[in-house]
MIDOSE-1310 file (N, C-alpha, C; in nm, 2 decimals, decimal comma, always signed):
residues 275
xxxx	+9,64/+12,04/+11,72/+9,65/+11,89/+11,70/+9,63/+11,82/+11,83; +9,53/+11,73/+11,83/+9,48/+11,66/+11,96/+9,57/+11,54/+11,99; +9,55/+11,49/+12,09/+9,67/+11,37/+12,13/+9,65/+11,26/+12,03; +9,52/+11,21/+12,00/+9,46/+11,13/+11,91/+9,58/+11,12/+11,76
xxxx	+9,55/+11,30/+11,71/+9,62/+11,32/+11,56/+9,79/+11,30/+11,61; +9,83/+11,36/+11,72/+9,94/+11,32/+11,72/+9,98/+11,18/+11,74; +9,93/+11,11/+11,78/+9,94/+10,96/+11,79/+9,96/+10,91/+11,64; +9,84/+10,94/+11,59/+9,82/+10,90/+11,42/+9,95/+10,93/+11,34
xxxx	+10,00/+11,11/+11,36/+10,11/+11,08/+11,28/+10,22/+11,00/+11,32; +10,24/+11,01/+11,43/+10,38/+10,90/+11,52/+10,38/+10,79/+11,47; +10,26/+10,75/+11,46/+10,23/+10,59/+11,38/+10,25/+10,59/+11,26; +10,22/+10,65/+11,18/+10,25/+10,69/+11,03/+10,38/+10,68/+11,01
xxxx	+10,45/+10,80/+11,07/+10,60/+10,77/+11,04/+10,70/+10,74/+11,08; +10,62/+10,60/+11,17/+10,69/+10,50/+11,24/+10,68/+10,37/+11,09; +10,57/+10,37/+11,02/+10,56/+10,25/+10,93/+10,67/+10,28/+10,81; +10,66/+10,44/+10,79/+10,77/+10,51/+10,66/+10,85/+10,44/+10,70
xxxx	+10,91/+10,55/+10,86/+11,07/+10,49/+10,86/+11,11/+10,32/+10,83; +11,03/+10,22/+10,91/+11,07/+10,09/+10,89/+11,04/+10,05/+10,75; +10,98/+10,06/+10,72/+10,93/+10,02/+10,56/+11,05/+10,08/+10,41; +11,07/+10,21/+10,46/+11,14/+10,31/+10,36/+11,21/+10,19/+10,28
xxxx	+11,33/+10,16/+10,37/+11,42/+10,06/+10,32/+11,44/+9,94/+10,25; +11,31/+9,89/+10,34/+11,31/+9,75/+10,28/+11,22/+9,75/+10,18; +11,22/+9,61/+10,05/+11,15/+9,59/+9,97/+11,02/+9,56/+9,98; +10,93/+9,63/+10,05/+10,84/+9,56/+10,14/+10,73/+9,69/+10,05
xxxx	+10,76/+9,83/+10,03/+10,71/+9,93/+9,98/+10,64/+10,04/+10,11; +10,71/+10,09/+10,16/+10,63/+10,22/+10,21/+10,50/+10,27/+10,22; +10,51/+10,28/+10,07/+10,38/+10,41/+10,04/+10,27/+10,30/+10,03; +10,25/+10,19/+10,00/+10,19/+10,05/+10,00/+10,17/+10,04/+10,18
xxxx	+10,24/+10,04/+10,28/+10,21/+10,04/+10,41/+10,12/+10,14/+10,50; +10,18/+10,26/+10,43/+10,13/+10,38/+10,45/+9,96/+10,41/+10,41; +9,95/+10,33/+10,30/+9,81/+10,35/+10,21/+9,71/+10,22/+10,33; +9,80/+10,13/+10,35/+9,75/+10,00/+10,45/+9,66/+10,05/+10,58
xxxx	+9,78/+10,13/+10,65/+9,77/+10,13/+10,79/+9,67/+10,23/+10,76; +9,66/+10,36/+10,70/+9,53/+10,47/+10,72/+9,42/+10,42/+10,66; +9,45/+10,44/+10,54/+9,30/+10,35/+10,48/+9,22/+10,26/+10,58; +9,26/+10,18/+10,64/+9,19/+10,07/+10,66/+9,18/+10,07/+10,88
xxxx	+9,26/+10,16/+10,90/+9,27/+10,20/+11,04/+9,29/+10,35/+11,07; +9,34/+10,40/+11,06/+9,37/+10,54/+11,11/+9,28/+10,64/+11,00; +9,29/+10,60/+10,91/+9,20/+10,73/+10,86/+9,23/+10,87/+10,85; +9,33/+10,89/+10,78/+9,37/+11,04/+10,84/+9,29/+11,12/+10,71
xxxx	+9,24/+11,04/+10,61/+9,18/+11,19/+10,55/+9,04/+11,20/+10,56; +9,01/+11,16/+10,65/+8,87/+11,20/+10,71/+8,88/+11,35/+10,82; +9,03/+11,35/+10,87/+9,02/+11,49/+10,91/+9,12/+11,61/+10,81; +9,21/+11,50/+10,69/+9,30/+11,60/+10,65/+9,24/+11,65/+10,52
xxxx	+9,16/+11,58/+10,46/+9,09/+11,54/+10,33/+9,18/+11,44/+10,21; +9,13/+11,43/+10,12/+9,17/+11,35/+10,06/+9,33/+11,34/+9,96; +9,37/+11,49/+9,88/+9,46/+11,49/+9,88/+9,56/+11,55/+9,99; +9,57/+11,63/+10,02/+9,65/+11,65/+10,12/+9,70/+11,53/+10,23
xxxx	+9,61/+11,43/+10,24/+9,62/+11,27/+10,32/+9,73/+11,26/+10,19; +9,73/+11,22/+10,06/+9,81/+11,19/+9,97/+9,94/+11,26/+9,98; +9,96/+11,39/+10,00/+10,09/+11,43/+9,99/+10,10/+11,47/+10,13; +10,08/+11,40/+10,26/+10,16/+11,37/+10,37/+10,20/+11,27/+10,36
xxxx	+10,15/+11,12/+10,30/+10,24/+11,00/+10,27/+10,38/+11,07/+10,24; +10,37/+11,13/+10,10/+10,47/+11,14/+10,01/+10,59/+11,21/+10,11; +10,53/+11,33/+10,20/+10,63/+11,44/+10,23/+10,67/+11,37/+10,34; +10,61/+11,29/+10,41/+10,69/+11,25/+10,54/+10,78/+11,14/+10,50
xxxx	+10,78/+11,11/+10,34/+10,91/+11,04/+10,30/+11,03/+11,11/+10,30; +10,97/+11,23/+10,29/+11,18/+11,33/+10,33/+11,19/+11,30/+10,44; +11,17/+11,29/+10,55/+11,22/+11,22/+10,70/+11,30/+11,06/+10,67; +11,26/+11,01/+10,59/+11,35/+10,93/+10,53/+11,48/+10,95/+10,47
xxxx	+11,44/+11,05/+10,39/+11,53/+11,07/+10,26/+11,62/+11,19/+10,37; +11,64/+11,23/+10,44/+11,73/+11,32/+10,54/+11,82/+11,18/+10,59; +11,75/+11,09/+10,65/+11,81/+10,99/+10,72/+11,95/+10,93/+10,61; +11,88/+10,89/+10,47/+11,98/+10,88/+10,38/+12,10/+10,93/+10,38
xxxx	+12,12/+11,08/+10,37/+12,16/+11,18/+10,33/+12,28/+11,18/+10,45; +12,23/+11,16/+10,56/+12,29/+11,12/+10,72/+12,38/+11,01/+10,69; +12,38/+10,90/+10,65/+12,39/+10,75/+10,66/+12,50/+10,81/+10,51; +12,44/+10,87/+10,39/+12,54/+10,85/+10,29/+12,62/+10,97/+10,24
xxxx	+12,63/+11,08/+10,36/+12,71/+11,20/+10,35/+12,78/+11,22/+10,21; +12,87/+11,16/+10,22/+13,01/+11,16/+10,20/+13,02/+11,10/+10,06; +12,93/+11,01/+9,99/+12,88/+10,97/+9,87/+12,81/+11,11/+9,82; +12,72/+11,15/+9,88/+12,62/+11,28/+9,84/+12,68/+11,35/+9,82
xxxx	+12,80/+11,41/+9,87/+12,85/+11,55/+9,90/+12,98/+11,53/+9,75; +13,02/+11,41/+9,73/+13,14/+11,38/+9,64/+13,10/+11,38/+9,47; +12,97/+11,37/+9,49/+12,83/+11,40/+9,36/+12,89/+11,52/+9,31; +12,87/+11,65/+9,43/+12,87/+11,80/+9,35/+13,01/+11,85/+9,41
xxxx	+13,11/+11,75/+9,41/+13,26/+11,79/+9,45/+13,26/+11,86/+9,58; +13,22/+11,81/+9,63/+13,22/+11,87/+9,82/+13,32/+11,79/+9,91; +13,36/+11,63/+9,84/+13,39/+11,51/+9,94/+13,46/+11,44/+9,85; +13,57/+11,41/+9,85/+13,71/+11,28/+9,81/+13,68/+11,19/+9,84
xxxx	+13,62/+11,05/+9,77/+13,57/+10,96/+9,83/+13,69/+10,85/+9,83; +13,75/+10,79/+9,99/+13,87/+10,75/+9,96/+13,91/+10,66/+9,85; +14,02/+10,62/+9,77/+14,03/+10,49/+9,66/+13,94/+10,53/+9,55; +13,87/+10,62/+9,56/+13,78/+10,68/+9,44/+13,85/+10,73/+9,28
xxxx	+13,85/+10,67/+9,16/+13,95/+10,73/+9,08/+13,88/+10,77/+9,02; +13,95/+10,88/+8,96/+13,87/+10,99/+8,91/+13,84/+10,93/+8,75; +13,88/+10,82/+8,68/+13,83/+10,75/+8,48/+13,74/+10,65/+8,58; +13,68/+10,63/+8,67/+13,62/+10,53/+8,68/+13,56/+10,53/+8,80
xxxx	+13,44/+10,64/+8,83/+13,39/+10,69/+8,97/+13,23/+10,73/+8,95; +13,20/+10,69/+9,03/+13,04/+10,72/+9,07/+13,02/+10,85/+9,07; +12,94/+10,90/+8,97/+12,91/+11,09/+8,96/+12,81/+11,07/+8,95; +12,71/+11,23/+8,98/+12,61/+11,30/+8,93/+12,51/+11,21/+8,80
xxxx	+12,61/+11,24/+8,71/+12,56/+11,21/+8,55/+12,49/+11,02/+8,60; +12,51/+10,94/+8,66/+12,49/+10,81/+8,67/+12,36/+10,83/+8,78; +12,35/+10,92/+8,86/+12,19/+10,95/+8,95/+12,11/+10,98/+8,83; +12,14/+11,10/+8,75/+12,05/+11,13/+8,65/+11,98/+11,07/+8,57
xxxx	+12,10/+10,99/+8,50/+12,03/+10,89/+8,41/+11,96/+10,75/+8,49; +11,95/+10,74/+8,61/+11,91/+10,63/+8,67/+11,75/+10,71/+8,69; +11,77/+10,79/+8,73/+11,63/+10,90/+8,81/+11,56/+10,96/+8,70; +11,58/+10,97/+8,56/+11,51/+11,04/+8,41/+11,39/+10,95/+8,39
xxxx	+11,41/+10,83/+8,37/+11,30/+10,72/+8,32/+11,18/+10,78/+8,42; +11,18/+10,73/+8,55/+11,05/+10,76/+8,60/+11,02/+10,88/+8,65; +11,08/+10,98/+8,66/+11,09/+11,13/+8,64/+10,97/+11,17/+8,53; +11,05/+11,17/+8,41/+10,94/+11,16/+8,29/+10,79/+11,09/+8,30
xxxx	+10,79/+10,99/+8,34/+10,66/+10,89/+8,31/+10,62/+10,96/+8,46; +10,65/+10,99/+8,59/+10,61/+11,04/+8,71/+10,56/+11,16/+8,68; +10,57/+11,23/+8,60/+10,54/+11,37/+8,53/+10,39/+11,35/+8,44; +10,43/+11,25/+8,39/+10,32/+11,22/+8,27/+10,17/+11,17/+8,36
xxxx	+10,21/+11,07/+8,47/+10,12/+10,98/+8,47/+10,00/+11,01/+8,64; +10,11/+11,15/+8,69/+10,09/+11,21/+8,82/+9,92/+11,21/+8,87; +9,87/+11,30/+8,78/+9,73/+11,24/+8,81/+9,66/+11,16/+8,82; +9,67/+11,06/+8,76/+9,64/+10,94/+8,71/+9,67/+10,87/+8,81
xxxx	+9,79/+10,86/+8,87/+9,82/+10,78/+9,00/+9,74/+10,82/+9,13; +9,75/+10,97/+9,15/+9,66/+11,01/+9,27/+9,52/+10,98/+9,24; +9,51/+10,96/+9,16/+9,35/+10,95/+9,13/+9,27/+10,80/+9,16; +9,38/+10,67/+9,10/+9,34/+10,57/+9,05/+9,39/+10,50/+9,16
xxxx	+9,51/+10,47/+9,20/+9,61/+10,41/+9,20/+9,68/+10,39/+9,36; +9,61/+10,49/+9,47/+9,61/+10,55/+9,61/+9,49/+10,43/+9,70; +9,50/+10,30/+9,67/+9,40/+10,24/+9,73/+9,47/+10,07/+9,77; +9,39/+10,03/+9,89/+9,39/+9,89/+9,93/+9,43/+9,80/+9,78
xxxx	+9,29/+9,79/+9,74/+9,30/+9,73/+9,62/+9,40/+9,71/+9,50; +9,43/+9,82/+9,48/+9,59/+9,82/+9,39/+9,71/+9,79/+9,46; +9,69/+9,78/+9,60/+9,83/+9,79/+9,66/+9,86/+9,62/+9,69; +9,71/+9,58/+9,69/+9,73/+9,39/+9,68/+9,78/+9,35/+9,59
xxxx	+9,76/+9,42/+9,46/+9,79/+9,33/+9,34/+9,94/+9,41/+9,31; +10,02/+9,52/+9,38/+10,14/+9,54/+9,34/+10,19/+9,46/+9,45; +10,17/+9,47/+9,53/+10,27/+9,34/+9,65/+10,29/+9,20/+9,61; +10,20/+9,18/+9,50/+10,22/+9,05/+9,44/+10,34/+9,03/+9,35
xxxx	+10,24/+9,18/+9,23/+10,36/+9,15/+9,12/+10,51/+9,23/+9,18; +10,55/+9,29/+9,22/+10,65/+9,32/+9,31/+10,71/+9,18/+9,37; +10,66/+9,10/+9,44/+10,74/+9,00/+9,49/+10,77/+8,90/+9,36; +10,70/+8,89/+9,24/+10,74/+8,78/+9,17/+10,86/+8,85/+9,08
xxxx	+10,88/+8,98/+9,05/+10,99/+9,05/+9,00/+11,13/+9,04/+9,10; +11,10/+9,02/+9,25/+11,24/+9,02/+9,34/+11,23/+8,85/+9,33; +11,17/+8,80/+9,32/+11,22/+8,63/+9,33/+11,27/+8,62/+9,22; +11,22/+8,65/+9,10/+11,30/+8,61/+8,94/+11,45/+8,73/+8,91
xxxx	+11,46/+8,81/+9,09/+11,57/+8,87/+9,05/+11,68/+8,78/+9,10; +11,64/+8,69/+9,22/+11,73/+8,64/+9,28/+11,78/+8,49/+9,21; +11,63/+8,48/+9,12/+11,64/+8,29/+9,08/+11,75/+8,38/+8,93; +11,75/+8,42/+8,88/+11,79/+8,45/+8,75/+11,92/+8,58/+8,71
xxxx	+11,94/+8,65/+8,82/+12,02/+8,74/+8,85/+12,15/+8,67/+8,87; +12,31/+8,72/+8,75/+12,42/+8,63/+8,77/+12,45/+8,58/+8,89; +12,49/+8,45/+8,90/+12,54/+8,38/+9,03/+12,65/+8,49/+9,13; +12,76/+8,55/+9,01/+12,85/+8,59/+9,03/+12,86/+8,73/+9,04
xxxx	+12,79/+8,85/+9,04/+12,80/+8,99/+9,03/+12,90/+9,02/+8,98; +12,88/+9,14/+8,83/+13,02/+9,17/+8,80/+13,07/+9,34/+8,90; +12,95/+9,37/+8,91/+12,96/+9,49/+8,99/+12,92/+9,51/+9,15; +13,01/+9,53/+9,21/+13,02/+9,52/+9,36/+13,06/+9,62/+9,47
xxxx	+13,06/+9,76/+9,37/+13,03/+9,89/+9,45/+13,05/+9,99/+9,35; +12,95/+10,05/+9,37/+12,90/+10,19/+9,30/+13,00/+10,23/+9,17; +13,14/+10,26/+9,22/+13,24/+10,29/+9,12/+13,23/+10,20/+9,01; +13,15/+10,09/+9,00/+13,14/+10,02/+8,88/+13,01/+10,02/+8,83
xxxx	+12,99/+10,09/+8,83/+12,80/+10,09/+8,79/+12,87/+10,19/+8,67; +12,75/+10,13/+8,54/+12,83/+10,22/+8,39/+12,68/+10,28/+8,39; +12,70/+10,38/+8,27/+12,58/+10,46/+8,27/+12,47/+10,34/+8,23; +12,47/+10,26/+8,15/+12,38/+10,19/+8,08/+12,36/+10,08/+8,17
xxxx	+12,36/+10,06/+8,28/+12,37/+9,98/+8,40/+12,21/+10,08/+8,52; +12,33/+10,21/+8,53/+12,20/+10,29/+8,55/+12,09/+10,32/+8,48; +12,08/+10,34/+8,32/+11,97/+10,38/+8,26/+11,88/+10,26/+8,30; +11,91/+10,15/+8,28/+11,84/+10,04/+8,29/+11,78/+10,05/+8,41
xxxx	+11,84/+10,07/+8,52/+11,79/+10,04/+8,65/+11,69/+10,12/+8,70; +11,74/+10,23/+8,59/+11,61/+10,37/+8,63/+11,48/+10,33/+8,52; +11,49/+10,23/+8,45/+11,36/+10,20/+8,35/+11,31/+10,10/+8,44; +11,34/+10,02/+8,51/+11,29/+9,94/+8,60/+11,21/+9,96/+8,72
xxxx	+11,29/+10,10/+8,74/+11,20/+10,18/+8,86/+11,08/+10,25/+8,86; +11,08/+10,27/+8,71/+10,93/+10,30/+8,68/+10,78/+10,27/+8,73; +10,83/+10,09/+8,75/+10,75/+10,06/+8,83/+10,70/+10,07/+8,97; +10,79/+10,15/+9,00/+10,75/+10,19/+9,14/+10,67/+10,31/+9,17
xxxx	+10,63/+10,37/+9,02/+10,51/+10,46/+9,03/+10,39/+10,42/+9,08; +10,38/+10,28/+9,09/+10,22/+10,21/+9,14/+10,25/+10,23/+9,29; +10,21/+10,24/+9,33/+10,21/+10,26/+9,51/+10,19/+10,10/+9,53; +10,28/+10,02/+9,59/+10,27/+9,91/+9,70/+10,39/+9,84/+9,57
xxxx	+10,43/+9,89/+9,51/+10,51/+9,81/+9,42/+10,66/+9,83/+9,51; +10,69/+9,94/+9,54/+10,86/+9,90/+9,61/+10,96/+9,97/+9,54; +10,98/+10,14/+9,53/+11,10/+10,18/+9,47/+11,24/+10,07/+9,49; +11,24/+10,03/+9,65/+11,37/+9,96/+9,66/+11,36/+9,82/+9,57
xxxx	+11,25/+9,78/+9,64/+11,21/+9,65/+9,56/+11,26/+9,68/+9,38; +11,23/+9,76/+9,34/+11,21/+9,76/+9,17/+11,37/+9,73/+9,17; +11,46/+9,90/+9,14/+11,55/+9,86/+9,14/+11,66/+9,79/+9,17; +11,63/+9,75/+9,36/+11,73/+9,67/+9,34/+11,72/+9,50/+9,30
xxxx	+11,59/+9,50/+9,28/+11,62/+9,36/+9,17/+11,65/+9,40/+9,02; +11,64/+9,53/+8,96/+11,68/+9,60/+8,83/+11,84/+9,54/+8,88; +11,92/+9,66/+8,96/+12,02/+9,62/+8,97/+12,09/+9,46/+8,94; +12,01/+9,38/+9,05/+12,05/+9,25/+9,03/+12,04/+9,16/+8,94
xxxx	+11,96/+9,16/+8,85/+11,96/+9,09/+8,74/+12,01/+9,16/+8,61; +12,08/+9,27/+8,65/+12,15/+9,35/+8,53/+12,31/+9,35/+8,62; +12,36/+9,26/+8,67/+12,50/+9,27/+8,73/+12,49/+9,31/+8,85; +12,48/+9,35/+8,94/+12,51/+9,44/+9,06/+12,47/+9,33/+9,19
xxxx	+12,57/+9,36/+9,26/+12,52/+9,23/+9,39/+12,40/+9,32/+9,48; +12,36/+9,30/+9,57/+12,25/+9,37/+9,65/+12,32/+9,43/+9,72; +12,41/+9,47/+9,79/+12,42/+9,57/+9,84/+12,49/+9,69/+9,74; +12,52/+9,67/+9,68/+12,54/+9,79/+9,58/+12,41/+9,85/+9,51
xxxx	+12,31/+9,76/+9,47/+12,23/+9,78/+9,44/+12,12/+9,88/+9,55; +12,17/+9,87/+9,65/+12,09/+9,92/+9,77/+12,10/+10,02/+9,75; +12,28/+10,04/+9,77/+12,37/+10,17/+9,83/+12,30/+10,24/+9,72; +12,29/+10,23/+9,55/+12,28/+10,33/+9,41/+12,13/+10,38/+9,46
xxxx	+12,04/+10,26/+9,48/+11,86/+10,29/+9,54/+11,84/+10,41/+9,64; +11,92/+10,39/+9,76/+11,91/+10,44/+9,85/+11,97/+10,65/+9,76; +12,03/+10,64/+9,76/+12,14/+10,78/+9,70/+12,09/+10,79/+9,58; +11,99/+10,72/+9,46/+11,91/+10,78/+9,38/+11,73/+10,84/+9,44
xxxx	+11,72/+10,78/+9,54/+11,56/+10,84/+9,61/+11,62/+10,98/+9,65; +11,74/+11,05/+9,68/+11,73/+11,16/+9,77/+11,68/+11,25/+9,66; +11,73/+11,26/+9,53/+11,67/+11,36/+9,45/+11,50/+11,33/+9,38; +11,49/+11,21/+9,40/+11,35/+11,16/+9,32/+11,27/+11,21/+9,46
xxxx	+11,25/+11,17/+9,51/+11,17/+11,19/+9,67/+11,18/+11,35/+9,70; +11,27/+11,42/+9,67/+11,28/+11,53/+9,73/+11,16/+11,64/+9,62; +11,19/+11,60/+9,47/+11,11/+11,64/+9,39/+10,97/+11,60/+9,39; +10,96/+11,47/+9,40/+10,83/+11,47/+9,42/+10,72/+11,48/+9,54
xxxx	+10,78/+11,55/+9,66/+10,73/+11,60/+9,75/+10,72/+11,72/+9,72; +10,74/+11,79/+9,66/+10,77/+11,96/+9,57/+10,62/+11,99/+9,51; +10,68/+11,87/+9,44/+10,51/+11,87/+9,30/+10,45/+11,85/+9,37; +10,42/+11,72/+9,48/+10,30/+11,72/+9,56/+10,23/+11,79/+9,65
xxxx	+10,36/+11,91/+9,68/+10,26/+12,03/+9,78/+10,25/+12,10/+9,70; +10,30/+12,13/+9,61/+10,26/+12,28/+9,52/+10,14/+12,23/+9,45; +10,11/+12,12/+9,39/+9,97/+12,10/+9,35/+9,84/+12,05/+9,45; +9,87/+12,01/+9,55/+9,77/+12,04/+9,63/+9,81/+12,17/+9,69
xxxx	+9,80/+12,25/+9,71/+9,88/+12,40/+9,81/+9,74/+12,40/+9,79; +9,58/+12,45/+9,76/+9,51/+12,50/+9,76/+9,40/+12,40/+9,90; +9,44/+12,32/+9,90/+9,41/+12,21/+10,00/+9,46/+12,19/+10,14; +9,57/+12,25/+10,12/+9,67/+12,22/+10,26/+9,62/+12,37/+10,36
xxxx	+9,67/+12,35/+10,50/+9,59/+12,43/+10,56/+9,66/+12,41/+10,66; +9,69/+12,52/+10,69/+9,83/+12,57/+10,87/+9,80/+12,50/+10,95; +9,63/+12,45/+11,00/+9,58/+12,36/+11,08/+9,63/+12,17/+11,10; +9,67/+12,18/+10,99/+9,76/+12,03/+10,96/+9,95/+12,06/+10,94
xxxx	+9,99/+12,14/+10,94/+10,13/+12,17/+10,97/+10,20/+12,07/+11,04; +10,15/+12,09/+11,22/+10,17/+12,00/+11,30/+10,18/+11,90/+11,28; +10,07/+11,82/+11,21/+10,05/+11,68/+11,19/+10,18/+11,64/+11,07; +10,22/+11,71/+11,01/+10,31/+11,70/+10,88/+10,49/+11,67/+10,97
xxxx	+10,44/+11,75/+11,07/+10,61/+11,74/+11,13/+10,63/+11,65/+11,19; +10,51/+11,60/+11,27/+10,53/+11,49/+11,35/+10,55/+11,37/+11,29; +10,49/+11,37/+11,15/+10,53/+11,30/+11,08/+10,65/+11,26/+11,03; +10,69/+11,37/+10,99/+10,80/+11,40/+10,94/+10,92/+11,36/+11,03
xxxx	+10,94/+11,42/+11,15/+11,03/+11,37/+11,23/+11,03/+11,22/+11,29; +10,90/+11,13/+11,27/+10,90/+11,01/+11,35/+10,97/+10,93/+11,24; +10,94/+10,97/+11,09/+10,99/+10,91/+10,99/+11,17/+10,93/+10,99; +11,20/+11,02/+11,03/+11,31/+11,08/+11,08/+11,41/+10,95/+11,13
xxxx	+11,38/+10,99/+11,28/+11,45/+10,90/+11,35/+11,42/+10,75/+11,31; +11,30/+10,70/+11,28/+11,32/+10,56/+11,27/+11,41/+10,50/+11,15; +11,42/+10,59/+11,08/+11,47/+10,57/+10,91/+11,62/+10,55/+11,02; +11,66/+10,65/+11,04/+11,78/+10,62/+11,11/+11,85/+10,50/+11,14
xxxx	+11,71/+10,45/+11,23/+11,70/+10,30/+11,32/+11,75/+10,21/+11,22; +11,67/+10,20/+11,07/+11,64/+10,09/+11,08/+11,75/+10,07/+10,92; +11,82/+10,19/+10,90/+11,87/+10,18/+10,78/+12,00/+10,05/+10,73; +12,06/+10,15/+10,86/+12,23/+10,05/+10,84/+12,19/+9,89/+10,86
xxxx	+12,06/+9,87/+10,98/+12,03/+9,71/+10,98/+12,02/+9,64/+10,83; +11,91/+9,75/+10,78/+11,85/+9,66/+10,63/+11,96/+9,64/+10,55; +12,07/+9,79/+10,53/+12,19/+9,72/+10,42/+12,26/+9,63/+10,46; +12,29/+9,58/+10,57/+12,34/+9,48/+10,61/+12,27/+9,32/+10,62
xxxx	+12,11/+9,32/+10,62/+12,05/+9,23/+10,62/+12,06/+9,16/+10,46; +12,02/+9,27/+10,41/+12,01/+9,25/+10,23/+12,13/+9,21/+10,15; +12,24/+9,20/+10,22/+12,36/+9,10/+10,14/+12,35/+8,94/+10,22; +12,31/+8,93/+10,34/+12,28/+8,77/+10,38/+12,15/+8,75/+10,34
xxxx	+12,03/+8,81/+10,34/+11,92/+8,72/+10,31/+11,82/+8,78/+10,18; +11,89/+8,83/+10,13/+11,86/+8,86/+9,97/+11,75/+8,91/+9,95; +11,64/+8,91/+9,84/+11,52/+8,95/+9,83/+11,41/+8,88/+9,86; +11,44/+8,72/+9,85/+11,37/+8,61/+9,85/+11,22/+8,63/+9,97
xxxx	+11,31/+8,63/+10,07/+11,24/+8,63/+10,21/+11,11/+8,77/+10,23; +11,20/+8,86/+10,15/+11,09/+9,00/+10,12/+10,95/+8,99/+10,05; +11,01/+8,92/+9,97/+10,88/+8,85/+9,82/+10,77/+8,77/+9,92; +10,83/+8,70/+9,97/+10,76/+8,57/+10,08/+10,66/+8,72/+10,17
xxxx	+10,71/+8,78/+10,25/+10,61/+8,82/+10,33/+10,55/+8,91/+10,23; +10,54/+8,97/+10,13/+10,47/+9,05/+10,06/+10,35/+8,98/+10,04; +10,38/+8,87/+9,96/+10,29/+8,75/+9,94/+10,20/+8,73/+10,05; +10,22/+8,69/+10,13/+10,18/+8,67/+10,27/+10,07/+8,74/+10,31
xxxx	+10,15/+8,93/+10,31/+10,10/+9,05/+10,37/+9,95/+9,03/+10,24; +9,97/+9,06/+10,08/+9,88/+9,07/+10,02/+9,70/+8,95/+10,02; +9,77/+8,82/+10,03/+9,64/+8,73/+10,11/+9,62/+8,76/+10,23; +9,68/+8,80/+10,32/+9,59/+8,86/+10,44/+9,45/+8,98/+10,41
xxxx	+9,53/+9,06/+10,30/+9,46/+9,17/+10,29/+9,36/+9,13/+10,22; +9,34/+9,06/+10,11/+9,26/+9,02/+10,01/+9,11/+8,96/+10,09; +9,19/+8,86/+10,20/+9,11/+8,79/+10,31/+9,02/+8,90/+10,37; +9,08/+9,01/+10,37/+9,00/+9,13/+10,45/+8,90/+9,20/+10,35
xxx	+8,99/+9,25/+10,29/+8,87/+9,37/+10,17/+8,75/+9,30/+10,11; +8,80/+9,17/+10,05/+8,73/+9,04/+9,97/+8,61/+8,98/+10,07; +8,65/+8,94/+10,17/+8,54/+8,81/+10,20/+8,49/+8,85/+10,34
């Protein structure tokens, strides 16, 4: 790997890390910055470019795992989470049923997305409809939240929220984005809704970086390894950076402000591809 590629990935999973978090979409950034500047599958090819987006999302999804230990670990009885009661406690069974909806349809629809759905052009028109789903979460989502940290999230709270995240199979749509306006307009204040988003991606992300190397594996090639880790680690540490800021931003300045630059970011781009 030349200084050039190494540069490229640094850059790459500098956009993951800051993006991961916020409702802004990632994989929508990711598809932004190469597509239209860096270009990396002109030397990586076409899929394999596809499932380094994906895999240099576990550099994120580590950072999680870092940031929500002790939630993670209390899932498969590793961690006593303090004031935690055992008739009324965030488990396993409540990731599942949040993470099944687009599991299934992410199973069903996998080709179809790499195929169609991996471009500038779809990623304008999900930044759109993504910001008018987090504004009608904020204009229409109870004044009052009945639920205000995790231990009160009921299963049918999560099924919901996991049918809402469906939509974040479109690339530029916003896993966080989806849910945590699902969350919010189904009871949950935003940061709870974050905290369940953030601690439902570590199993959805981890799987679908799985499927995406083992079905490209015939494409991928020792010569790009390098480029995967650099990735992988820049996505690393910035996720770090930028995590505890965003849950802490996202209870003062809501989704509103997210929707606004999406908006924003998508007529810039239209202005580009378009005219």
């Amino acid at each position: 790997m030349d200084l050039f590629e190494f540069l490229k990935a640094l850059i790459l999973g500098f956009v993951e890390g800051m993006t991961e978090f916020a409702p802004v979409s990632s994989t929508g950034h990711l598809i932004i910055v190469d597509d239209m500047w860096l270009k990396s599958e002109e030397f990586l090819g076409k899929y394999p470019s596809i499932t380094f987006k994906i895999v240099i999302q576990l550099g994120s999804i580590l950072a999680v795992v870092v940031v929500f230990w002790k939630r993670l670990f209390s899932l498969v009885g590793l961690y006593k989470v303090e004031g935690q009661k055992a008739s009324q406690s965030f488990n396993l069974l409540h990731v599942i049923v949040g993470m099944l909806p687009a599991v299934i349809l992410g199973f069903a629809l996998k080709d179809l997305i790499d195929d169609y759905l991996f471009g500038v052009e779809t990623v304008i028109v999900a930044l759109v409809a993504g910001a008018i789903l987090m504004i009608a979460a904020d204009r229409f989502g109870p004044k009052t939240p009945r639920v205000t940290t995790l231990d009160q999230i009921t299963y049918r709270q999560a099924f919901t929220v996991g049918l809402v995240q469906c939509l974040s199979l479109w690339p530029g749509f916003s896993r966080s984005g989806a849910t945590i306006s699902g969350g919010v307009l189904f009871g949950m204040n935003h940061r709870t809704a974050a905290d369940f988003t953030f601690i439902m991606a570590v199993p959805i992300m981890m799987g679908a970086s799985l499927v995406s190397v083992l079905k490209n594996w015939e494409y991928l090639s020792m010569d790009h390894i390098s480029f995967y880790i650099v990735g992988f680690l820049s996505a690393f540490v910035f996720s770090l950076l930028s995590i505890r800021f965003f849950l802490k931003l996202i209870s003062k300045v809501k989704l509103v402000p997210f929707a606004i630059y999406r908006i924003v970011l998508a007529v810039i781009l239209a202005i580009i591809v378009f005219m």
